[in-house]
C-alpha positions, -999 to +999 in steps of 0.1 A: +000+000+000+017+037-013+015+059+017+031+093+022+061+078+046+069+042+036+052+016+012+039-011+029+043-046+011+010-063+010+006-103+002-009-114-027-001-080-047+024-093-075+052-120-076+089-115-083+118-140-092+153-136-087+167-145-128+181-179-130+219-176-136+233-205-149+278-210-153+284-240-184+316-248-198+322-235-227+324-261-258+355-263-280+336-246-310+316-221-287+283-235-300+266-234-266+283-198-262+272-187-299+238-196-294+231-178-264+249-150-281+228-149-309+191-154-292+205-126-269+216-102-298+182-109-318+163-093-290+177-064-284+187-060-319+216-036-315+223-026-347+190-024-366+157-034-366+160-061-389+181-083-364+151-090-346+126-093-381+153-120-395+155-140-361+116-140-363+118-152-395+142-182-391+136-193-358+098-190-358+079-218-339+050-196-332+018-219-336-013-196-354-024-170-323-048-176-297-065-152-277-074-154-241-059-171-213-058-207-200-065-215-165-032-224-156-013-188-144+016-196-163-001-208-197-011-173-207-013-174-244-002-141-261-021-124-289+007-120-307+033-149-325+060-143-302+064-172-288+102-178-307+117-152-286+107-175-255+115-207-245+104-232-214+135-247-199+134-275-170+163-281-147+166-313-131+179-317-093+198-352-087+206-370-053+238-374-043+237-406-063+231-393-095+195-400-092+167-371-108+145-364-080+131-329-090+128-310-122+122-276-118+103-260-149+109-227-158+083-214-185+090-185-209+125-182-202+146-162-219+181-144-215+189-111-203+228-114-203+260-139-209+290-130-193+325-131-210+349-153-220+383-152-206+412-162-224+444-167-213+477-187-225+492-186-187+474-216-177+497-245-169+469-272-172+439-279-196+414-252-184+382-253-197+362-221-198+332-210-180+307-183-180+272-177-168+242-167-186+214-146-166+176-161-178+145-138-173+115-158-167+079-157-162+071-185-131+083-216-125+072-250-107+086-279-090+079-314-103+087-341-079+101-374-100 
């Protein structure tokens, strides 16, 4: 509730998530790296507007639109085809045995940044690079296996 001194939070008003950072090694031909990199760079088309019109085009798996919403809260169908830009991602939690005993699925998930590489020819040892990626998403749920 806004008041004059201090907003007072109030349950039920809206849910926020933390984003989902993720750190994965780096393959030998960056693939992993270069695809993040380019869903990333087709959203926030940096150079022109036709970044984002040419993604659209190649990556499109945006079924015909539907209007309305479903009664699941995180099924909300958008009126517009932009489902490409989105993605539903599930992460799967495993016992100390190597066992899956929880998935965690993450729906409309996309990514907000991707850290850098970091190169260097002073390691001693075979070091294979890391870097995180930040995800932006809508809700998630837990999904015990």
């Amino acid at each position: 509730m806004a008041t004059p001194l201090k907003d007072i939070p109030m349950m039920g008003d809206k849910l926020t998530y933390d984003n989902l950072t993720i750190t994965f090694i780096v393959d030998e031909y960056l693939e992993n790296y270069i695809s993040v990199h380019e869903w990333i760079t087709a959203i926030g088309f940096p150079k022109d507007r036709k970044q984002f019109s040419d993604f659209r085009a190649n990556t499109s798996n945006a079924p015909i639109p539907t209007q309305g919403q479903s009664a699941d809260i995180g099924d909300v169908k958008p009126p517009t085809g932009v489902n490409s830009l989105f993605s539903d991602a599930t992460l799967t939690i495993l016992s100390n045995k190597n066992n899956p005993i929880l998935n965690v699925l993450f729906r409309d998930i996309y990514p907000v940044s991707l850290g850098a590489l970091d190169y260097t020819q002073t390691a001693t040892d075979v070091d294979y690079m890391t870097t995180t990626v930040d995800f932006a998403y809508q809700i998630y749920e837990f999904e015990v296996l």
